[in-house]
N, C-alpha and C positions, 0 to 999 in steps of 0.2 A: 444098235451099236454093239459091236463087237468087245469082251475085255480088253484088245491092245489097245483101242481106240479110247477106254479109259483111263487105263493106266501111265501115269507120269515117270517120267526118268527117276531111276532110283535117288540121281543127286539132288532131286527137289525136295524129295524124302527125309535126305539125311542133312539137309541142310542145317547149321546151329544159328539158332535166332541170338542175339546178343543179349544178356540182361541188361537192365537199367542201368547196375551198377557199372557195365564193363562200359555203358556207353559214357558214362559221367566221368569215367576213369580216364577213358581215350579224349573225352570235349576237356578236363584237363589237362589232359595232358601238350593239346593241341595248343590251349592258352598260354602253357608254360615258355610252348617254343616260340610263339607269336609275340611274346612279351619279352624273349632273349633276342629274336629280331629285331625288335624296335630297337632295342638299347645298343644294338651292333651300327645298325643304321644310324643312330642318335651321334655314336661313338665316329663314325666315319663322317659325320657331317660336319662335327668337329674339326675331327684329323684336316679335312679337306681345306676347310676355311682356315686354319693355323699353315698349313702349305702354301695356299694361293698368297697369302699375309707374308710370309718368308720371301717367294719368289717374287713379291713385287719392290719389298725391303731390300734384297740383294742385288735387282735387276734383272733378273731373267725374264721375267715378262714384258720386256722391251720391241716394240715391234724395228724394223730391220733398219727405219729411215731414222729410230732414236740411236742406233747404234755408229750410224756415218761416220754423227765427229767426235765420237772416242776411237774409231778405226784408225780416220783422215791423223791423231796427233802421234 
C-alpha cells in the first residue's frame, strides 16, 4: 500500500466529536421545542373546536339545500 492510499481526508481529521454535555444540551433543547409544539398544537385544537362551535351557532355551516327557504322568503 502506498501513503495516499492510507491517508484520510484532512476533514476526517479535524472533525469535532461532541461532548456529552453539548449532546444533553442540544436533546434538551430539542425537548423544549417539542414540548412548545404540543402546547401550539393543543392551543389550535382548541381555537378550531371554539370555531367550528361559532360557525355552526351562527349558521355558516349550513349546506346549500338548508339555506333554500331562508333564500325562497
Amino acid at each position: 500500500m502506498s501513503s495516499q492510499e492510507n491517508t484520510r481526508p484532512i476533514e476526517e481529521h479535524l472533525q469535532v466529536i461532541p461532548s456529552e454535555l453539548e449532546i444533553k444540551l442540544e436533546a434538551e433543547k430539542m425537548r423544549k421545542r417539542k414540548n412548545m409544539a404540543e402546547e401550539d398544537l393543543g392551543s389550535l385544537k382548541i381555537y378550531y373546536k371554539k370555531l367550528r362551535l361559532s360557525i355552526r351557532t351562527i349558521g355558516l355551516g349550513k349546506i346549500s339545500e338548508q339555506w333554500w327557504p331562508e333564500i325562497k322568503e
